[in-house]
C-alpha positions in Angstrom: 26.0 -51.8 -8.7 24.0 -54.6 -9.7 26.7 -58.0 -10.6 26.1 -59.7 -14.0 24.2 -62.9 -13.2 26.6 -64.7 -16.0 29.8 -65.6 -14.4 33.0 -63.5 -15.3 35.1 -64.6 -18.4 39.0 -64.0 -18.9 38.6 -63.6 -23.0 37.8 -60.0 -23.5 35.1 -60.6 -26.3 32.6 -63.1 -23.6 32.7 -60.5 -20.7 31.1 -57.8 -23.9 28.7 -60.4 -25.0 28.1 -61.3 -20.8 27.5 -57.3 -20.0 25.9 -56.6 -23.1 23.6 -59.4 -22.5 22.8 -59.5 -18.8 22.1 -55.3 -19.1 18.9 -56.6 -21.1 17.9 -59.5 -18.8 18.9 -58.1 -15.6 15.6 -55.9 -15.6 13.4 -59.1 -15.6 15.9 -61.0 -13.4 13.0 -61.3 -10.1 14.7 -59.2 -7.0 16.8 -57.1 -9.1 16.7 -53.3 -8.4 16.1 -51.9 -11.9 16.3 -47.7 -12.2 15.3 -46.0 -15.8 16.2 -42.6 -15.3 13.3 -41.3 -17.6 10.6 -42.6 -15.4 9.1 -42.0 -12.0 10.7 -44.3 -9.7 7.7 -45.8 -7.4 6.5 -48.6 -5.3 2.8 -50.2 -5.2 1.9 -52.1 -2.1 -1.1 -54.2 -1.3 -1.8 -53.8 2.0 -5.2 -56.2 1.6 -8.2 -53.2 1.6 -5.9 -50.7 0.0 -3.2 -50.0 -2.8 -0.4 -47.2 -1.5 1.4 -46.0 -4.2 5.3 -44.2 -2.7 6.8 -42.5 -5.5 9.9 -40.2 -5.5 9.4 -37.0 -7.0 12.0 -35.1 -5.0 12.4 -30.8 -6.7 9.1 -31.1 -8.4 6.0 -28.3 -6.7 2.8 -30.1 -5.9 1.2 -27.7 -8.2 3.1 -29.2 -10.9 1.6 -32.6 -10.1 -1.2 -34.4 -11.6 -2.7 -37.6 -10.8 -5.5 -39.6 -12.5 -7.4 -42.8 -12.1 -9.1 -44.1 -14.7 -11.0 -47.4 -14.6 -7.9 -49.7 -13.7 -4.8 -47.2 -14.4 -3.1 -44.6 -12.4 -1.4 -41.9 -14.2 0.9 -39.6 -12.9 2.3 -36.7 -14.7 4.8 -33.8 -13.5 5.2 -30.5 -15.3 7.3 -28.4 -13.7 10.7 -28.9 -11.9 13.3 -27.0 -14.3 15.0 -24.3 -12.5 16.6 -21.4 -14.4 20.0 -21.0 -13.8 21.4 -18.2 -12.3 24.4 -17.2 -15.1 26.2 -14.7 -12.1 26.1 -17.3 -9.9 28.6 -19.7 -11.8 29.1 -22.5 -14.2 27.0 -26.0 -13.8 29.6 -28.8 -13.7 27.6 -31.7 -13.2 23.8 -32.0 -13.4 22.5 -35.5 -12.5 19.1 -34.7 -10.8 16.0 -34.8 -12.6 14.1 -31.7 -13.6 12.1 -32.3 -17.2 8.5 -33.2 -17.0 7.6 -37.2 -17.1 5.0 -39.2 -16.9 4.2 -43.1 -15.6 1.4 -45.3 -16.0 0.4 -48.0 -13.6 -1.8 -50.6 -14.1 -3.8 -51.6 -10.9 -4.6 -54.8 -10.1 -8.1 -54.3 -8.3 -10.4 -51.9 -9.0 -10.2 -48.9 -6.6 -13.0 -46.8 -4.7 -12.2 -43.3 -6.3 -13.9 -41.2 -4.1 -12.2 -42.7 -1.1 -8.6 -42.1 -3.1 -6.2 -39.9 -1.8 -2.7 -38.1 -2.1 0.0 -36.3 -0.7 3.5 -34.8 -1.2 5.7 -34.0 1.5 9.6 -33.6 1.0 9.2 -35.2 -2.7 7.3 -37.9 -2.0 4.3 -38.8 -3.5 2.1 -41.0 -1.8 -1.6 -42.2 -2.5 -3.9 -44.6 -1.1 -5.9 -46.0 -2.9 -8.9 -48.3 -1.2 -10.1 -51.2 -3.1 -13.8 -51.4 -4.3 -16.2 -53.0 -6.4 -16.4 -51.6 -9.3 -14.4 -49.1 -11.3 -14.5 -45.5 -11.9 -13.1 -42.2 -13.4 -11.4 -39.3 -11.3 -8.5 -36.6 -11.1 -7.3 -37.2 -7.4 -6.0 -33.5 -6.4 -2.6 -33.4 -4.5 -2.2 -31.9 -1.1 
């Protein structure tokens, strides 16, 4: 649980105005862990000759997977992931994980080398590489 970055008040109506207002800064507090559960969590290191995008798509089919570079974005969109539920089987009391399509745009810093780009999915991860360039282009990059 991430702790309020205002100090804790005794009145009642300051720790609502401290919460209310540190949920709206703490996103853009630096070294805060920040979570929106309507978008594809990720990471994007620079490793110097190449970009390596981690993101955690875990119940989602590679099939259901798209990824596309265009000039100096990276878009990923899933499709698939909802599972029909089994009425025999018994009642759902609690359903937390993910399963509705999403999408998230990145904006890249460098311009990438698309034909050198590449993906994979294993145990819902996402990763791509993506090796910097010269110059900018247009591609789908297919997931394995």
């Amino acid at each position: 649980m991430l702790q309020s970055i205002f100090p804790r008040r005794e009145n009642p109506l300051d720790s609502l105005f401290d919460s209310a207002v540190s949920s709206v800064i703490s996103p853009y507090a630096k070294g805060r862990f920040t979570y929106v559960r309507n978008q594809i969590p990720l990471d994007l290191i620079d490793y110097g000759d190449e970009l390596v995008l981690t993101a955690d798509l875990p119940g989602y089919d590679s099939s259901g997977i798209q990824v596309n570079l265009e000039k100096d974005y990276l878009k990923i969109e899933v499709t698939n992931g909802e599972v029909s539920e089994d009425k025999t089987s018994g009642k759902i009391l609690i359903r937390e994980r993910i399963r509705h399509p999403m999408k998230r745009q990145v904006k890249l810093s460098e311009p990438i080398d698309s034909e050198n780009a590449e993906s994979k999915y294993l145990n819902g991860v996402l990763e791509i590489r993506l090796p910097k360039s010269n110059k900018s282009q247009i591609k789908v990059i297919p997931v394995n």
